[in-house]
N, CA and C atoms as a LAMMPS dump frame, in Angstrom:
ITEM: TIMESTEP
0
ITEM: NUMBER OF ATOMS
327
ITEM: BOX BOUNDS ff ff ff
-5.0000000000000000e+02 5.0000000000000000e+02
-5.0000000000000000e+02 5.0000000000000000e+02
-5.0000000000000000e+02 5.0000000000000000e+02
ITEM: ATOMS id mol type element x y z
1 1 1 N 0.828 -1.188 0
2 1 2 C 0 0 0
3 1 3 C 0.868 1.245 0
4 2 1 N 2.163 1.149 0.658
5 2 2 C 2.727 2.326 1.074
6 2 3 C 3.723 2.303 -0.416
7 3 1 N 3.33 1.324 -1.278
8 3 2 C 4.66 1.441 -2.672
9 3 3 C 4.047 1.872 -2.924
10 4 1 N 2.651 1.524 -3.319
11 4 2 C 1.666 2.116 -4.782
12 4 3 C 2.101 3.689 -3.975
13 5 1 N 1.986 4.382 -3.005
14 5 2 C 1.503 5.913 -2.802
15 5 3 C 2.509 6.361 -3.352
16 6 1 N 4.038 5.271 -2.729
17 6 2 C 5.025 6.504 -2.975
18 6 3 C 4.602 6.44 -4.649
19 7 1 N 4.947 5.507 -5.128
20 7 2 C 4.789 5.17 -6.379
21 7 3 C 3.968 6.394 -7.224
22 8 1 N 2.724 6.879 -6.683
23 8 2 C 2.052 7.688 -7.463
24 8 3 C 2.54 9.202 -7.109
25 9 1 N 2.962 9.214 -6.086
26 9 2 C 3.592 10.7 -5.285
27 9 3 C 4.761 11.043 -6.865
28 10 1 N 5.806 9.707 -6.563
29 10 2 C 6.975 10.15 -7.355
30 10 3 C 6.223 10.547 -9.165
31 11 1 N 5.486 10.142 -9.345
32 11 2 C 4.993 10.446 -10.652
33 11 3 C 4.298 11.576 -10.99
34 12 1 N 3.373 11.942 -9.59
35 12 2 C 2.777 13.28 -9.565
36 12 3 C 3.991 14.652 -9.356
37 13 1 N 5.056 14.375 -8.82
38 13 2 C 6.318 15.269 -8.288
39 13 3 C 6.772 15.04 -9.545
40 14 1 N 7.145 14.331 -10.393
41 14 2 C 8.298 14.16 -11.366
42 14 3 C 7.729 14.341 -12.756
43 15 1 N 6.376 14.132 -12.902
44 15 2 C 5.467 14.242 -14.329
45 15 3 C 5.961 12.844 -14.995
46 16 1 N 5.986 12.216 -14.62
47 16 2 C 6.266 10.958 -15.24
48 16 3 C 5.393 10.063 -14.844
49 17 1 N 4.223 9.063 -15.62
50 17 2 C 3.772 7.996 -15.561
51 17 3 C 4.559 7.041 -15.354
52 18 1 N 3.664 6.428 -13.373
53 18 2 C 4.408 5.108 -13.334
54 18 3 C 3.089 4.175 -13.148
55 19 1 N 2.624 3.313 -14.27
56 19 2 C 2.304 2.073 -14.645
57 19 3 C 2.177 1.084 -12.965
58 20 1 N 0.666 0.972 -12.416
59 20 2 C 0.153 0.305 -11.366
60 20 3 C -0.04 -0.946 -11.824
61 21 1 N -0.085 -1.19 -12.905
62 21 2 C -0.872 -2.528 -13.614
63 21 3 C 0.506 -3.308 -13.606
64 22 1 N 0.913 -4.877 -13.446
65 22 2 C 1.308 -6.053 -13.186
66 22 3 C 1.679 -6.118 -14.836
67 23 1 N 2.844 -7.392 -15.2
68 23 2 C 2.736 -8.003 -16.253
69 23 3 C 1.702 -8.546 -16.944
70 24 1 N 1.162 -9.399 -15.422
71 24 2 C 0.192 -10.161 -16.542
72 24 3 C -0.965 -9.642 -16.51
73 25 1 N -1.317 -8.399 -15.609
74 25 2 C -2.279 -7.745 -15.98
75 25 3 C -2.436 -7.435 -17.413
76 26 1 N -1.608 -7.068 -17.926
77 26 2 C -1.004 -6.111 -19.533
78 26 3 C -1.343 -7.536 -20.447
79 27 1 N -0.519 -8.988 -20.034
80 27 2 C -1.196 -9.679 -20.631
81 27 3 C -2.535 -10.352 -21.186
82 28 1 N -3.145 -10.567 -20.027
83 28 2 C -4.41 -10.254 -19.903
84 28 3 C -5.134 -9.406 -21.022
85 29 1 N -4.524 -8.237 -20.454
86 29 2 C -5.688 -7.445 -21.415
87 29 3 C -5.218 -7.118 -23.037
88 30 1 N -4.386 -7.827 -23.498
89 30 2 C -3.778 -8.325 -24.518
90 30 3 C -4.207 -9.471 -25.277
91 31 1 N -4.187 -10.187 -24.286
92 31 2 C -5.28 -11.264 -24.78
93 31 3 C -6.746 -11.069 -24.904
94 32 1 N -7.126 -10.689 -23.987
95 32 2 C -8.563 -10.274 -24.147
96 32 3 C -9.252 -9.164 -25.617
97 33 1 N -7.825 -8.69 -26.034
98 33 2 C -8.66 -7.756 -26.77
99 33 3 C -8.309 -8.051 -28.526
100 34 1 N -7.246 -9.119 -28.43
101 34 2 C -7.293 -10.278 -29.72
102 34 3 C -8.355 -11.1 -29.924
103 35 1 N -9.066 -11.714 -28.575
104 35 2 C -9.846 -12.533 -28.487
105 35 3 C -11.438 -11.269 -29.593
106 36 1 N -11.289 -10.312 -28.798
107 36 2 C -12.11 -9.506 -29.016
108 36 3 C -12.259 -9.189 -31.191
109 37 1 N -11.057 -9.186 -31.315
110 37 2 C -10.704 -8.708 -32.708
111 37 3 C -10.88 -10.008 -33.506
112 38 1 N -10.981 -10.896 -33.435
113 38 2 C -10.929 -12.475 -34.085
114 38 3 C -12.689 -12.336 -34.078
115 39 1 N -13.128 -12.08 -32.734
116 39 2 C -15.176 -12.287 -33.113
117 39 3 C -15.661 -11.461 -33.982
118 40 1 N -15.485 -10.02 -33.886
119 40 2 C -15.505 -9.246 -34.584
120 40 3 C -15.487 -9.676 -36.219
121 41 1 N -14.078 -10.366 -36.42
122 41 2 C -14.262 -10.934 -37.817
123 41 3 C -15.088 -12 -38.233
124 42 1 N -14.823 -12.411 -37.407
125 42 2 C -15.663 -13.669 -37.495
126 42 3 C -17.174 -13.403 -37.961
127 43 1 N -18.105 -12.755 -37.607
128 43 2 C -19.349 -11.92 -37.164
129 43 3 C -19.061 -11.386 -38.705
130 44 1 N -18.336 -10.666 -39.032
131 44 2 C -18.364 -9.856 -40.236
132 44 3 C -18.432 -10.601 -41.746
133 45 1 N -17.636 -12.051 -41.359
134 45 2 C -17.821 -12.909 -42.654
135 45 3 C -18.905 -13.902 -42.612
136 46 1 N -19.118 -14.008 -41.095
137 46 2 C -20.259 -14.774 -41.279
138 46 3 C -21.702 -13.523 -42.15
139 47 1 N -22.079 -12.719 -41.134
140 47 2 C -22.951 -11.735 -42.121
141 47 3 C -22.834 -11.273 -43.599
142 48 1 N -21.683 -11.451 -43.793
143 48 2 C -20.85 -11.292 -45.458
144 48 3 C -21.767 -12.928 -46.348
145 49 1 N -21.712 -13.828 -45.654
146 49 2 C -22.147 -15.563 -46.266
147 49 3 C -23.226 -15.276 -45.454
148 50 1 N -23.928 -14.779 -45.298
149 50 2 C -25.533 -15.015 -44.693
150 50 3 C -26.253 -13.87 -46.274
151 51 1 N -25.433 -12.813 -46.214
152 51 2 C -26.425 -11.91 -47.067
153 51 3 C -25.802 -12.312 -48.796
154 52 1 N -24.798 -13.155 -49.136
155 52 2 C -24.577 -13.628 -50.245
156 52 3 C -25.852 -14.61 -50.265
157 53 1 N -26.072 -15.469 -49.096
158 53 2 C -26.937 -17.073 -49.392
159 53 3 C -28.502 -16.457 -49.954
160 54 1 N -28.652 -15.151 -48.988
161 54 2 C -29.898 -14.258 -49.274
162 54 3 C -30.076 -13.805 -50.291
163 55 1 N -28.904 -13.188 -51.308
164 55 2 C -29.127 -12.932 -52.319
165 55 3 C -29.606 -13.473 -53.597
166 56 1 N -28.551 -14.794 -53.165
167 56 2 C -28.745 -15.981 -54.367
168 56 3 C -30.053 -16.486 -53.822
169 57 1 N -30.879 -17.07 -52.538
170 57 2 C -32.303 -17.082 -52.367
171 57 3 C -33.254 -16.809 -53.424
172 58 1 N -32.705 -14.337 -53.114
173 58 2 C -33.931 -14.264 -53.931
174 58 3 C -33.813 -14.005 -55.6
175 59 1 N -32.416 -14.587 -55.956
176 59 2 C -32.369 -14.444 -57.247
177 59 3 C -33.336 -15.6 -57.792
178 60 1 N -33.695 -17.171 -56.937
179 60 2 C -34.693 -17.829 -57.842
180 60 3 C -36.068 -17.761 -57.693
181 61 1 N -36.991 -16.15 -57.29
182 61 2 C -37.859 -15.693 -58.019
183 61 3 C -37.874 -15.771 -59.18
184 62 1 N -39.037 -15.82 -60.067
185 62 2 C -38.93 -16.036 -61.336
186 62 3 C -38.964 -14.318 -61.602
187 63 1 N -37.941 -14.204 -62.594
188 63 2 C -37.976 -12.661 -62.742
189 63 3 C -36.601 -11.913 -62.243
190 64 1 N -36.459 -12.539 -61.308
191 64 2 C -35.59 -11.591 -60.536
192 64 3 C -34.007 -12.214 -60.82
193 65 1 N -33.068 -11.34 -61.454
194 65 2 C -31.694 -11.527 -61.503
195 65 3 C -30.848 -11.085 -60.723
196 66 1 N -29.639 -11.41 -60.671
197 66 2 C -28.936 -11.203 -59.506
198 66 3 C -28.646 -9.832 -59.057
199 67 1 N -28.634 -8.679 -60.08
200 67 2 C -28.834 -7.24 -60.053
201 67 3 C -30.131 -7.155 -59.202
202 68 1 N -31.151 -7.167 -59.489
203 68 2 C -32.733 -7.087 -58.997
204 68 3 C -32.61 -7.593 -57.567
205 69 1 N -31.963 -9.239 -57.27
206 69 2 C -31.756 -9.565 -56.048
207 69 3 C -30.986 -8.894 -55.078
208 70 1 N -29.843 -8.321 -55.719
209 70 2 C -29.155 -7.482 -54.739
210 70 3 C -29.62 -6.403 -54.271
211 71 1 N -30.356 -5.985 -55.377
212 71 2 C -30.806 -3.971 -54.797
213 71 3 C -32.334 -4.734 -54.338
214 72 1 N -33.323 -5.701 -54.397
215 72 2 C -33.921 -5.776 -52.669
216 72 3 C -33.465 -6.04 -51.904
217 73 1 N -32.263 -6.972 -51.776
218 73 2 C -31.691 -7.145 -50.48
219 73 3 C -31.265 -6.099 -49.611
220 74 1 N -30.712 -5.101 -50.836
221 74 2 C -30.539 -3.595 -50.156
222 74 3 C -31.435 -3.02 -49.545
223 75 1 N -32.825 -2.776 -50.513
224 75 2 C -33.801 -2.25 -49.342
225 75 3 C -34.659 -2.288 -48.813
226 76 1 N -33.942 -4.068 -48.164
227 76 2 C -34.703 -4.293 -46.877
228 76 3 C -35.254 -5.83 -47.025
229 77 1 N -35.329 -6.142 -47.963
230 77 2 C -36.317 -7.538 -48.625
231 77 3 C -35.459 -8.425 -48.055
232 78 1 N -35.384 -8.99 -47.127
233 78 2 C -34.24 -10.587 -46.645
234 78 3 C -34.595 -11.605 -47.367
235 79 1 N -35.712 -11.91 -47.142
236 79 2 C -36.711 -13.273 -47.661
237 79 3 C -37.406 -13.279 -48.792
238 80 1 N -37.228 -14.237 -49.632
239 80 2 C -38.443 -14.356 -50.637
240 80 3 C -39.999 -13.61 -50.175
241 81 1 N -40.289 -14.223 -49.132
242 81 2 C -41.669 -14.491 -48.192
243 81 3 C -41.935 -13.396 -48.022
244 82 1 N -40.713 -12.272 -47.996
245 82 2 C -40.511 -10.706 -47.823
246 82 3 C -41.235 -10.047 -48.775
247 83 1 N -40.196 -10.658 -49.685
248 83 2 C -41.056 -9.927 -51.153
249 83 3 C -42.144 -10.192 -51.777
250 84 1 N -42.344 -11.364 -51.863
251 84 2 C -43.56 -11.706 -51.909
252 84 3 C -45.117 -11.045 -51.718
253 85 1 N -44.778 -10.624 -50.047
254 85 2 C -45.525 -9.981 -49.389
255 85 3 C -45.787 -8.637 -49.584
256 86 1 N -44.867 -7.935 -49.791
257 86 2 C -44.293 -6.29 -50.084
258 86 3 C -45.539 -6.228 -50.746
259 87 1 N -45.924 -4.776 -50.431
260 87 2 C -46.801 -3.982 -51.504
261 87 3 C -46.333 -3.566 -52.697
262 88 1 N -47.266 -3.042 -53.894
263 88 2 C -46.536 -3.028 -55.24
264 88 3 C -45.944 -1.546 -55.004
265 89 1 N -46.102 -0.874 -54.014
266 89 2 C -45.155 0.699 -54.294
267 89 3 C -43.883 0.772 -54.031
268 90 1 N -44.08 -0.149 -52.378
269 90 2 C -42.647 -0.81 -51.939
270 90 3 C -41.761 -0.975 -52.736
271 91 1 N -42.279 -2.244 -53.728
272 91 2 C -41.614 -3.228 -54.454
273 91 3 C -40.828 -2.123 -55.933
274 92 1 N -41.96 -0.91 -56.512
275 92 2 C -41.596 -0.07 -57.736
276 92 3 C -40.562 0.841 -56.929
277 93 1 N -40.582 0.876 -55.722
278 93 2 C -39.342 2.087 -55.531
279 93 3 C -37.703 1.623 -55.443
280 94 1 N -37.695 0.668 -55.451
281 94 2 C -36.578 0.024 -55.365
282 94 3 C -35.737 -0.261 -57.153
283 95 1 N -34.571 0.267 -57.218
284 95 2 C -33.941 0.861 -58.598
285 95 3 C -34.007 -1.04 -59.059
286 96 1 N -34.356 -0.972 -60.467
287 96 2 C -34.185 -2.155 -61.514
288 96 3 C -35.458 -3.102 -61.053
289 97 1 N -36.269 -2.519 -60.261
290 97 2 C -37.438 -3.408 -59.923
291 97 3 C -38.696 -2.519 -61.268
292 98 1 N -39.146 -3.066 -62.025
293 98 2 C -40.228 -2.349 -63.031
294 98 3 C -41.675 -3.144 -62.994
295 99 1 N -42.76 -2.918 -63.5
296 99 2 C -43.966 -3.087 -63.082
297 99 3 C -44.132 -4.659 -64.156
298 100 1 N -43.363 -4.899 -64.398
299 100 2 C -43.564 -6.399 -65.167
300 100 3 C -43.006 -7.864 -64.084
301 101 1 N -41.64 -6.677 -63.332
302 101 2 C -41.549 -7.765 -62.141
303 101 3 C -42.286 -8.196 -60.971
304 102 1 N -43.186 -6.96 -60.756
305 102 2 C -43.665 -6.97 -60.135
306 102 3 C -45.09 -7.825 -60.387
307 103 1 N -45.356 -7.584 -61.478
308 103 2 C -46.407 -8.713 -61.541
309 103 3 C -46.201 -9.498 -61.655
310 104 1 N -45.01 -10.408 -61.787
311 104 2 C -44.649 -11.578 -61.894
312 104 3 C -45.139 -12.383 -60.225
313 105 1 N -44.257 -11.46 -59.494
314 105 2 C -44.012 -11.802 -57.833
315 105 3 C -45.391 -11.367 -57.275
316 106 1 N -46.252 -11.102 -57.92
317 106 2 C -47.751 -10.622 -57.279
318 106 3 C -48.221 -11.789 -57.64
319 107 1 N -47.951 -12.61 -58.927
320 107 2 C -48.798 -14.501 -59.119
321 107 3 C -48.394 -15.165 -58.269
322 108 1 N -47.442 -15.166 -57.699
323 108 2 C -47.062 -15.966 -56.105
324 108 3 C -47.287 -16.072 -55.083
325 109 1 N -48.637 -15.149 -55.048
326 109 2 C -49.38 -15.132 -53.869
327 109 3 C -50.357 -16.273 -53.622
């Protein structure tokens, strides 16, 4: 108790940071924050292969090509079942979607 004070005295008197934290404290939190950076990726490629599998999904609408599939996936459409459902204004505001696709995906009801 009486190191840490001097310990912080001499640092407050001298302007020099002296470091309370242990080796393996430092290790520790070294490890912990690799651990941290590995999920992170992980998380990022998995969502990367979740919204590819989604895309190709809704590319086998009849109608819909992989351009068309991507820009609903963009806004907002996850699921076939999605689009499907969508109203036809929804469905016309979305770029490369035109009123012929849309009636296509309106017989699928």
């Amino acid at each position: 108790m009486i190191s840490k004070f001097l310990s912080k005295l001499k640092s407050i008197l001298f302007k020099s940071e002296v470091s309370l934290e242990t080796p393996l404290k430092k290790e520790k939190k070294a490890a912990k924050s690799a651990k941290t950076k590995t999920k992170t990726k992980t998380k990022t490629k998995t969502k990367e292969v979740n919204s590819k599998k989604n895309i190709e999904t809704l590319a086998t609408l009849p109608g819909v090509g992989a351009k068309s599939a991507k820009a609903l996936y963009e806004a907002g459409f996850k699921t076939t079942k999605a689009v499907i459902a969508a109203d036809e204004k929804d469905l016309l505001a979305v770029s490369g979607v035109g009123i012929n696709l849309v009636k296509k995906l309106k017989k699928l009801k």
